[in-house]
N, C-alpha and C positions, 0 to 999 in steps of 0.2 A: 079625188079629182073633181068630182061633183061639186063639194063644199069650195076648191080652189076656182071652179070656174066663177061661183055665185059670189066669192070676194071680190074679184078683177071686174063684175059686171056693176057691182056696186058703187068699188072704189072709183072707177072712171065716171060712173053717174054724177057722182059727189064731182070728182074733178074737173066734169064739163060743166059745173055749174060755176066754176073761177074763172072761165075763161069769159074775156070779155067779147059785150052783146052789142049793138051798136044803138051807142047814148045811153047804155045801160050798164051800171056800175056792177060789179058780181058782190052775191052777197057773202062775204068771206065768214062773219062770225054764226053763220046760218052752215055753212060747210066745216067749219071749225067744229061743231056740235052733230052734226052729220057723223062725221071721221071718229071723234071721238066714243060713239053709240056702236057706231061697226065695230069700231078697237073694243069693247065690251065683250058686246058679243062674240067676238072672234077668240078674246081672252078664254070664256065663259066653255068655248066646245074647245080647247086645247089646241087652235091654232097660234100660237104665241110668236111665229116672227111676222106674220100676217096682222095681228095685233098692232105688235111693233113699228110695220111701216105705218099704220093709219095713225096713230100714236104720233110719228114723223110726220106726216102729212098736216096734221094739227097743230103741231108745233110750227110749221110755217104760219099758216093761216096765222096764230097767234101773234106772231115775229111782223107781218104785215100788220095788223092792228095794234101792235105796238104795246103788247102786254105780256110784260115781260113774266110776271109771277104764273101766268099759261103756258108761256112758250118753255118755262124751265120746271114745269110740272111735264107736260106732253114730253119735252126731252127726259128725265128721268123715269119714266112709266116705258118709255121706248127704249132705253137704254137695261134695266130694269126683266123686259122679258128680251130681248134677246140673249141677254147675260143666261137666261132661265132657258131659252131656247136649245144656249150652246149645250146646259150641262143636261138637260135631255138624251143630246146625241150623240155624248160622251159617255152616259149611261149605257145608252143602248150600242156603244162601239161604233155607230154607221161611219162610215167613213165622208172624210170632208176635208177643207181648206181653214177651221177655223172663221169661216166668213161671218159669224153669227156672234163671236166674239170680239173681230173686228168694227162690226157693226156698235156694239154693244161700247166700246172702247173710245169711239167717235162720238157716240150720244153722250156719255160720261163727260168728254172733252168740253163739248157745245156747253152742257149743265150745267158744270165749272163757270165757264167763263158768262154765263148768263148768271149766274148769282154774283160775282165776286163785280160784274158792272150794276147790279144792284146796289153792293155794298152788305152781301149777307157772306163773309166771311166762313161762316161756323156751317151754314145751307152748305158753301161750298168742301171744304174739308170733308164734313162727314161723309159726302159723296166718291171724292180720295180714299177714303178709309173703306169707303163701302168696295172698291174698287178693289182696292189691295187687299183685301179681304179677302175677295173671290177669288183674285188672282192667286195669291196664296194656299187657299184649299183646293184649288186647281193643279198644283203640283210647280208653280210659275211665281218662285220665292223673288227670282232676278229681276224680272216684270214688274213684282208688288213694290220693290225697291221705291219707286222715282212717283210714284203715286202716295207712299207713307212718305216719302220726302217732301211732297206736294200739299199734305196736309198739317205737317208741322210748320211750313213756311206760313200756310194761311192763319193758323190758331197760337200768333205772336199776343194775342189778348188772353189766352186762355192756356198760361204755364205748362199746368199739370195736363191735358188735353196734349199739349206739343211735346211734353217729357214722352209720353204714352206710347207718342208715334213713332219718337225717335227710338223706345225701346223695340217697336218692328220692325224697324230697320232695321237692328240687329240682329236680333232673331233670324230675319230672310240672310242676311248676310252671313249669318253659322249654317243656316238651308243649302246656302251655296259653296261651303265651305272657304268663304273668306275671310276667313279666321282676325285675320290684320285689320280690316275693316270692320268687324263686328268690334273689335280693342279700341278701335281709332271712336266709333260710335257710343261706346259706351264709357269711352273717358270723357268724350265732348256732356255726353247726358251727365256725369256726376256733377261735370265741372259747372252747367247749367245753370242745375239743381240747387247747387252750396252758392250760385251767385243771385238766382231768382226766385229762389222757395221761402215759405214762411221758415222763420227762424227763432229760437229763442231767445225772447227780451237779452241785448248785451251779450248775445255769443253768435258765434258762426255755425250752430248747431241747429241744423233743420229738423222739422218736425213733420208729425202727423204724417201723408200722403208721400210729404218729399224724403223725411225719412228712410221710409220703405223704397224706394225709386235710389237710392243712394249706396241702400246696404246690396239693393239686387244687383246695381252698375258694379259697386268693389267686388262682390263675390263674382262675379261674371270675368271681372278682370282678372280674380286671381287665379281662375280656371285656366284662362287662354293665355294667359301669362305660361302656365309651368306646361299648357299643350305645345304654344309656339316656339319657347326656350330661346328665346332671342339671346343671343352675345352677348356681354357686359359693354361693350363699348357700343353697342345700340338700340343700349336701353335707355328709353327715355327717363328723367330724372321723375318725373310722378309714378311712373310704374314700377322705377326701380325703390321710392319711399313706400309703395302700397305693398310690395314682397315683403320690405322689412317689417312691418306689421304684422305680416303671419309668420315670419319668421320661426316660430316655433313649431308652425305645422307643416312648414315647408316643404323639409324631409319624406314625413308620410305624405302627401300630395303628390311626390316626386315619383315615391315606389307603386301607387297606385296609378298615375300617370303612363311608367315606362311598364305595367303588366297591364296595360288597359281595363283593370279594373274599375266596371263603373259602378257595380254596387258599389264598393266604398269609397268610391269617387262621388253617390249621391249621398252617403252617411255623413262623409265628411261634410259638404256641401250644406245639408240640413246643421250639422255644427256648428259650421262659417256663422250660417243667420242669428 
């Protein structure tokens, strides 16, 4: 309580010095480095949403001086420890509202959108990924969704970076057991891939990286293909061409399939590649 009261005495200290003085301009990049020095220290004894708001508070200051590469450093450092904040709390079970990942969820947001009015693209994404990252290890597959969606939209210059993401989607999308959507995701990635990957001289035959991104999308399909057993009449014509291709292993996939066996469901698997 002691350490919470000497933040709140500080932080208003800093805070009354923005307010304005009569004929006298407040000195913002002087308080901007203030907030910042507390956010340190605050970091430094394990106060990390305490941190976090001065971190916030900065990032204003910054945003009024119109610097931008400060105001989306201060938002990611704030964003950053409350994310760190939440899984603290979750550690220790205490009960809560989530408010710390909320917080942390809206700094992200701001981040975002202060790089990509920069024009840093790739600043932004990683921050997406960083996002759904955490959301992911957090047990919040459905969540992580719309944030690795968020970062393949941005990383339309950087192919294999946008294959990557879309491969998370899938992933969260077998998390969530939406099975159909994980097929729908990983036929759009092959389909991509064989249209935007390196390829070899005079074929449609990708290589190197996209290769690999290719063999993982078909074998992925052929999984969820013989888990979902779709109908013949709606099957779609590429899933139905990508079965006739195993065709020979189909049978055992099938028996391993209907006894849920996953060892040799991963024997086979390892096969496939």
């Amino acid at each position: 309580m002691a350490a919470e009261g000497d933040f709140l005495a500080r932080y208003r200290a800093v805070s009354n010095k923005l307010k304005k003085r009569f004929l006298r301009k407040p000195n913002v990049a002087e308080a901007s480095e203030q907030f910042g020095q507390l956010a340190k220290e605050l970091k430094q004894q394990d106060c990390l949403q305490y941190a976090a708001f001065c971190n916030l508070a900065m990032a204003r200051c910054e945003q009024t001086l119109f610097n931008a590469p400060g105001e989306a450093l201060a938002l990611t450092d704030a964003a950053r420890l409350f994310l760190s904040s939440e899984k603290e709390n979750r550690a220790l079970q205490a009960p809560g509202f989530d408010e710390h990942l909320q917080a942390a969820l809206n700094c992200y947001s701001f981040a975002v959108k202060v790089f990509i009015e920069m024009n840093q693209p790739v600043m932004a994404a990683s921050l997406c990924l960083e996002l759904g990252n955490a959301l992911k290890e957090m047990n919040r597959p459905g969540e992580a969704v719309v944030h690795y969606q968020r970062a393949a939209e941005l990383q339309t210059q950087t192919p294999i970076e946008a294959l990557l993401s879309m491969g998370e989607i899938a992933t969260c999308k077998i998390l969530t057991r939406d099975y159909d959507g994980a097929l729908s995701i990983f036929t759009e990635t092959q389909l991509m891939c064989q249209e935007r990957g390196l390829q070899l001289p005079g074929t449609s035959t990708p290589v190197g990286a996209f290769l690999d991104i290719v063999a993982k999308c078909e074998i992925s399909r052929v999984l969820l293909l013989m888990l979902l057993e779709p109908p013949p009449q709606k099957l779609l014509p590429e899933h139905a061409q990508t079965l006739e291709r195993y065709a020979w292993d189909k049978s055992v996939l099938q028996m391993a399939c209907q006894e849920k066996d996953t060892e040799s469901l991963k024997s086979l698997q390892t096969e496939l590649w």
